[in-house]
C-alpha positions as CSV (number, residue, x, y, z in Angstrom):
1,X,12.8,-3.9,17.0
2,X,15.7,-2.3,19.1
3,X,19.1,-1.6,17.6
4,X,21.7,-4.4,17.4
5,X,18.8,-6.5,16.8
6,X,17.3,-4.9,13.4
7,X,21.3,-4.0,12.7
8,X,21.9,-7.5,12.6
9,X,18.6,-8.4,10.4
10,X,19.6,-5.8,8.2
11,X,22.8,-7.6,7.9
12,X,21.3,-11.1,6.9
13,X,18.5,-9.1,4.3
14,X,21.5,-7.9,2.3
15,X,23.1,-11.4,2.0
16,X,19.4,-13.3,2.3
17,X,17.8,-10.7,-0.5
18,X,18.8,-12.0,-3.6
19,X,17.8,-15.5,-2.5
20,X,14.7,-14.7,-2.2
21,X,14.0,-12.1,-5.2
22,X,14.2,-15.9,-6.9
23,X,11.2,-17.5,-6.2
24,X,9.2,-14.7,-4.6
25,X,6.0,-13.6,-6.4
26,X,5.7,-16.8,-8.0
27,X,2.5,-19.1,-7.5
28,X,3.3,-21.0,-4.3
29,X,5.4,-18.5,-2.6
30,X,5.0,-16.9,0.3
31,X,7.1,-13.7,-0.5
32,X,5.6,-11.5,-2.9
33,X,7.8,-8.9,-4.8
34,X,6.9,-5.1,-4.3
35,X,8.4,-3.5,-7.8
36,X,9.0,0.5,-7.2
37,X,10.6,3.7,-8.6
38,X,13.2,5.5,-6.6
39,X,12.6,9.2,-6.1
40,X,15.9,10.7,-7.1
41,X,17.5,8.2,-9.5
42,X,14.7,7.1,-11.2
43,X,15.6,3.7,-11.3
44,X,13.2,0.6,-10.7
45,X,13.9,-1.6,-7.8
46,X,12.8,-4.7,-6.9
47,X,12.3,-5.1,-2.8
48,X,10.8,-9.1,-1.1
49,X,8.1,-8.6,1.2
50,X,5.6,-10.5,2.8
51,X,1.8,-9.6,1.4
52,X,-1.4,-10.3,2.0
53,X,-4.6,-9.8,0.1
54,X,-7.8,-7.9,1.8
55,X,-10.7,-7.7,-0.5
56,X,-9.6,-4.9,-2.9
57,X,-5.9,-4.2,-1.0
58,X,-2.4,-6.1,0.1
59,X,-1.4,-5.5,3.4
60,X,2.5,-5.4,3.8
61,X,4.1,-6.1,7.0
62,X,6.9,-3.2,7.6
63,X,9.3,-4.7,10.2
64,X,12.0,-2.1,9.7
65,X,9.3,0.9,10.0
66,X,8.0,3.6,7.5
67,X,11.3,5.1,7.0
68,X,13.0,2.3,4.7
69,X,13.8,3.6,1.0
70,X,11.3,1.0,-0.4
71,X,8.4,2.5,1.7
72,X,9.3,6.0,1.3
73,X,9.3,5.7,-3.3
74,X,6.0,3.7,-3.3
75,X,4.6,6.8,-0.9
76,X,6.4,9.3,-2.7
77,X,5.2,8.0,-6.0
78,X,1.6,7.0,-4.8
79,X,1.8,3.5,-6.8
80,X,3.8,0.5,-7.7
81,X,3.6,-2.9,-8.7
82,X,3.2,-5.9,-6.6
83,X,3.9,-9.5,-8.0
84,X,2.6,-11.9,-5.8
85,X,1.1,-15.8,-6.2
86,X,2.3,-15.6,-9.9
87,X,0.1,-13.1,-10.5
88,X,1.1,-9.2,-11.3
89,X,-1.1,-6.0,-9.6
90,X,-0.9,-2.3,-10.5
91,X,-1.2,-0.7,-6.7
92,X,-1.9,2.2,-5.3
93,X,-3.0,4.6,-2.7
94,X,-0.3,3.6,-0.3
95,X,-1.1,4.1,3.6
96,X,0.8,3.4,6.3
97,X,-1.6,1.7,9.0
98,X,-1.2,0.6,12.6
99,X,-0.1,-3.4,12.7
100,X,-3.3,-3.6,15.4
101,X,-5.7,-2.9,12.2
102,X,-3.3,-5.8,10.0
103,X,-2.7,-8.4,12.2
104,X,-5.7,-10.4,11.9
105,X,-5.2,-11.1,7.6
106,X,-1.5,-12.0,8.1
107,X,-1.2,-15.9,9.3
108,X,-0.9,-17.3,12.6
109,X,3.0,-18.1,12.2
110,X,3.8,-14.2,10.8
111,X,1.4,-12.7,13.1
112,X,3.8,-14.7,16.3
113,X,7.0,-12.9,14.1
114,X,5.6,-9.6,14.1
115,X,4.9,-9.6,18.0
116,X,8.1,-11.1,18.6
117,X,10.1,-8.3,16.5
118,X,7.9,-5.6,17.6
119,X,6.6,-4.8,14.1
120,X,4.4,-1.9,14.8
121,X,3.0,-0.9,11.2
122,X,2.0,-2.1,7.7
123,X,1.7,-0.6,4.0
124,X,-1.7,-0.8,3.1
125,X,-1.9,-0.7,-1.2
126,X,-4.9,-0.5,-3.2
127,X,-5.6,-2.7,-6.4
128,X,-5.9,-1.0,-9.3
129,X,-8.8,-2.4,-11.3
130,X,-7.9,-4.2,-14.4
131,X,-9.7,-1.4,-17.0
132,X,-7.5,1.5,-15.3
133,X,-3.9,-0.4,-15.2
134,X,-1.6,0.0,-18.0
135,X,-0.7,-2.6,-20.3
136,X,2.3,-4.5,-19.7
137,X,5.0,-3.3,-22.4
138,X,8.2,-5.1,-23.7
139,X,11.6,-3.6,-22.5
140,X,12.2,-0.7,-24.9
141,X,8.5,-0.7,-26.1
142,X,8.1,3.4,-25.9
143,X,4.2,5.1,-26.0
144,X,5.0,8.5,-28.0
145,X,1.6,9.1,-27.8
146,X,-1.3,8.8,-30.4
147,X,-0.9,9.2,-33.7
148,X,3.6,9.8,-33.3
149,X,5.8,7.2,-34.3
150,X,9.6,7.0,-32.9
């Protein structure tokens, strides 16, 4: 994607972004929700994205590149969450992969999108199984470890 063009995208994500942080990850959607930590604040952030499941992986088109502050936590970190189809994944083993080695799992419509914008790479995530992922915890809920109470 050249300049003025992914400027302008850019430009319509920031307004377009909260719209669709509404319904995406939910059964039915076709935006899944990648849920990552940043790597100097800390904080967890919440980033749309387009994912699609490959036996024991996602595949996550990157149409602004490896270098966007979503991409760069989930690689710094080596894992994140990904809610997608109403359903919630512990990830890991992020890779960034050619778009020629994606392509094919993405539909017919995205796959047109991506040629069109030039999208030339994709996140590749691993599933964690379910008997290694940590529990889901209440807000608040804090692990002290065994045997220590707060």
């Amino acid at each position: 994607m050249r300049g003025p063009v992914r400027s302008a995208l850019r430009r319509l994500t920031q307004v377009t972004r909260p719209l669709a942080l509404r319904s995406a990850g939910k059964a039915g959607s076709a935006t899944s929700v990648v849920r990552h930590v940043g790597r100097k604040s800390g904080q967890e952030y919440q980033t749309p994205v387009v994912a699609v499941e490959h036996d024991d992986s996602f595949l996550i088109a990157l149409p602004y590149g490896d270098l966007t502050d979503w991409v760069k936590n989930v690689l710094a970190k080596g894992s994140a969450t990904l809610v997608t189809g109403g359903h919630t994944y512990q990830v890991d083993e992020p890779e960034v992969i050619p778009m020629a080695e994606a392509t094919a799992f993405f539909r017919p419509k995205e796959q047109r999108m991506h040629r069109q914008f030039g999208v030339g790479t994709a996140l590749q995530v691993h599933r964690v199984p379910a008997e290694a992922a940590l529990p889901d915890r209440p807000a608040g809920d804090i692990d002290l470890g065994p045997g220590r109470f707060p």
